[in-house]
C-alpha positions, 0 to 999 in steps of 0.5 A, a space after each residue: 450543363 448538368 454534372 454526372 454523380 454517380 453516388 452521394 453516400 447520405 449516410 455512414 456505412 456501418 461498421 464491419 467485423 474485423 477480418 478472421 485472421 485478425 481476432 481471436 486468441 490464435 491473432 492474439 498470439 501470433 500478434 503478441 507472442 510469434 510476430 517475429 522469429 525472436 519473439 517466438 524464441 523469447 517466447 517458447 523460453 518463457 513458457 519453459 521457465 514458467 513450466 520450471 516454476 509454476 508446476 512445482 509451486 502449484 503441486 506445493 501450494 494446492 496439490 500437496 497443500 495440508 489444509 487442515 490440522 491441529 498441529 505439526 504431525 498434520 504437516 508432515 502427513 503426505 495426502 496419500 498417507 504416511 509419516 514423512 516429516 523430512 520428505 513432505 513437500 506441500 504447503 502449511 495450510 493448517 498452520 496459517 489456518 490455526 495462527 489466523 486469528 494472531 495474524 490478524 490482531 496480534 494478542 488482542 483479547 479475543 473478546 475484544 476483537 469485535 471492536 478491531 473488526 468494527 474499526 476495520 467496517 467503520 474504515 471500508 464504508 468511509 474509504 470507498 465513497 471516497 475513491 469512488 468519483 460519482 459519489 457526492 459528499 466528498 468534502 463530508 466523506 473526507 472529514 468523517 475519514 481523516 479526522 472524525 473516525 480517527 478518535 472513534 477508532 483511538 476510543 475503540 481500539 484502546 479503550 478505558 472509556 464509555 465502559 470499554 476494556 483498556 486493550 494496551 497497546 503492546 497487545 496489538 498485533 499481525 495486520 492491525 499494526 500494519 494498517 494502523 502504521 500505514 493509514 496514520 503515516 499516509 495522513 499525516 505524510 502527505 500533507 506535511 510533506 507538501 508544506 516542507 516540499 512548498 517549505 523548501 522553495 520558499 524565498 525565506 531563509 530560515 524556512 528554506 534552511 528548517 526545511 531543507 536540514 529535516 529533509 536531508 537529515 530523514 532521508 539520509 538514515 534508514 528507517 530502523 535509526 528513524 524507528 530506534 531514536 523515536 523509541 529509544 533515544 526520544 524518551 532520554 530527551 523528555 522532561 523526568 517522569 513522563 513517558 508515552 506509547 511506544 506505539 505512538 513513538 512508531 508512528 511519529 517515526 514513520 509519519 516523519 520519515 514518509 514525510 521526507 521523501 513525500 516532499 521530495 516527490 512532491 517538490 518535483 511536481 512543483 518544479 514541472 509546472 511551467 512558469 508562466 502558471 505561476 505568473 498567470 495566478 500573480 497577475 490575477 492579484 492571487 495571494 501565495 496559498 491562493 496560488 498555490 491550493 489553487 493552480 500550483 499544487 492541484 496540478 502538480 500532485 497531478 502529475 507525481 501521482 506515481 511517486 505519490 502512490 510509490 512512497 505509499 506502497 514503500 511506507 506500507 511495506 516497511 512497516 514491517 521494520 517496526 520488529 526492531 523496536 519489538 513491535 509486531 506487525 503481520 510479518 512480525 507476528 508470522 515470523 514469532 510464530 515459527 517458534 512455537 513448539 507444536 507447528 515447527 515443521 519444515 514446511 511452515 516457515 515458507 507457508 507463514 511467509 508466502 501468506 504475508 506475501 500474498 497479503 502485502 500483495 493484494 494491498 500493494 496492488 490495490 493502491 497501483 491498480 487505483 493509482 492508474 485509474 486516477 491517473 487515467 480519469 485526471 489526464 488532460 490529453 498531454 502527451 509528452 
């Protein structure tokens, strides 16, 4: 008895374009934006608000914009021509323009710029090979990054050696500080801060006590105590007649404040990583370090990447505190500059600081943006 098929399909059918109701902007949006009557509601507000904010601060930022200009006469001209030093409602451009070179190295000899700007290539071609995964070398690329460009960077920026002119460093400035503050802080936070984070769980006393006494003792004072007792109070304590860089003492500050919270972060990845991790590596017959660079922290790291990148992001961003201390970094330059006679205008304060902004910005959203591709390249497929 023979049985009847009609059909036995040998291969896949191809795929079929989507349907036309289904793509599109027009799907996109009755999708995203009209799927219900509250969505549209919510929707036809937004557009209400952005129309509110938007169009007035493009006509501020572009339409009405002074772009040129030699000083403030130039930002109280209306492009249609006029004088109207009170009425003029474009953005500064100009300002920004002549004051870029202090926003980006303070009082740096101008002559010696070529020096910041080596540092600054020196510092991209050895970053991107290592954020890039295909590129080999890392163990290389990381060396020549955080410890050998390091002293060639110290030995470019300051000087007295190999025929350089000493540049002090109460003559640096604008975004130099700022990127140095934050690439030394980054350096030495992490690392320090997973050994007090390990420090705090550790089983012996007195390493559990140091540890838990600096953590507590950072983290419950602001940073501009931090950055006043490092600049202030620090010198009182050192033996008579020695003294060092007030530039230095704001690292320290930073480093070790950064430092703090990065252990706190880090202690919570410890924390979630189930037991039976750490039970597994003691019956492998692993010694502690053996344990933890091994299974304990390349796991936990994983998992507080967020938090890692979030104490990163803070500690570029209050940088700008070192003001207190009469240190100048971007937003402290920009803000210095207000005071000068020939661009005091109505208009240049918000140009200066939106241009701060815009640049704090674009670092703040390049670190996020690279935090959720390794986030997204080192997931394992856990879904909680």
């Amino acid at each position: 008895m023979s049985e009847n098929i009609g059909y036995v399909r040998t291969e896949m059918a191809l795929p079929e374009p989507a349907p036309p109701r289904e793509r599109g902007p027009v799907a996109w949006a009755r999708k995203n934006l009209f799927a219900t009557p509250v969505d549209s509601i919510l929707t036809f507000i937004g557009l209400a608000i952005a129309a509110t904010i938007v169009v007035p601060l493009f006509q501020w930022a572009l339409v009405n914009a002074q772009w040129t200009g030699t000083d403030r006469t130039y930002c109280s001209t209306v492009a249609q021509g006029g004088i109207q030093p009170d009425g003029w409602s474009g953005a500064c451009w100009a300002f920004v323009k002549a004051k870029f070179g202090q926003f980006m190295f303070g009082r740096y000899p101008i002559e010696e710029r070529w020096r910041v700007i080596l540092v600054a290539i020196m510092f991209v071609v050895l970053l991107v090979p290592l954020m890039v995964p295909r590129v080999p070398r890392k163990g290389l690329n990381a060396f020549l990054l955080f410890l050998v460009f390091p002293v060639v960077a110290y030995v470019l920026l300051v000087g007295d050696m190999f025929g350089l002119t000493h540049v002090e460093t109460p003559l640096w400035g604008g975004l130099l500080v700022t990127l140095a503050l934050s690439f030394v802080g980054i350096v030495v936070s992490l690392p320090l801060g997973i050994l007090l984070a390990l420090g705090r769980r550790s089983k012996m006393p007195v390493v559990k006590m140091v540890s838990v006494i600096f953590i507590e003792t950072v983290r419950g004072v602001p940073l501009i105590t931090v950055l006043f007792m490092a600049s202030v109070m620090l010198p009182l304590f050192l033996p008579a007649g020695m003294s060092f860089d007030k530039f230095l003492r704001a690292l320290i500050g930073v480093s070790l404040f950064a430092s703090a919270y990065m252990a706190e972060v880090v202690r919570g990845g410890l924390q979630a990583i189930p037991k039976g991790q750490y039970e597994g590596a003691d019956s492998l017959g692993l010694s502690y370090w053996q344990k933890m660079g091994l299974i304990v922290l390349p796991q936990a790291l994983k998992l507080v990447i967020p938090g890692i990148v979030n104490t990163f992001i803070g500690m570029f961003k209050d940088t700008s505190l070192v003001y207190i201390i009469s240190m100048f970094d971007l937003l402290g330059v920009v803000r210095q500059n207000f005071s000068d006679p020939a661009w005091a205008s109505p208009q240049t304060p918000a140009s200066g600081l939106v241009f701060a902004a815009l640049v704090f910005w674009m670092f703040c959203f390049g670190m996020s943006r690279y935090s959720i591709y390794m986030e997204q390249r080192l997931d394992t497929g856990h879904k909680r």
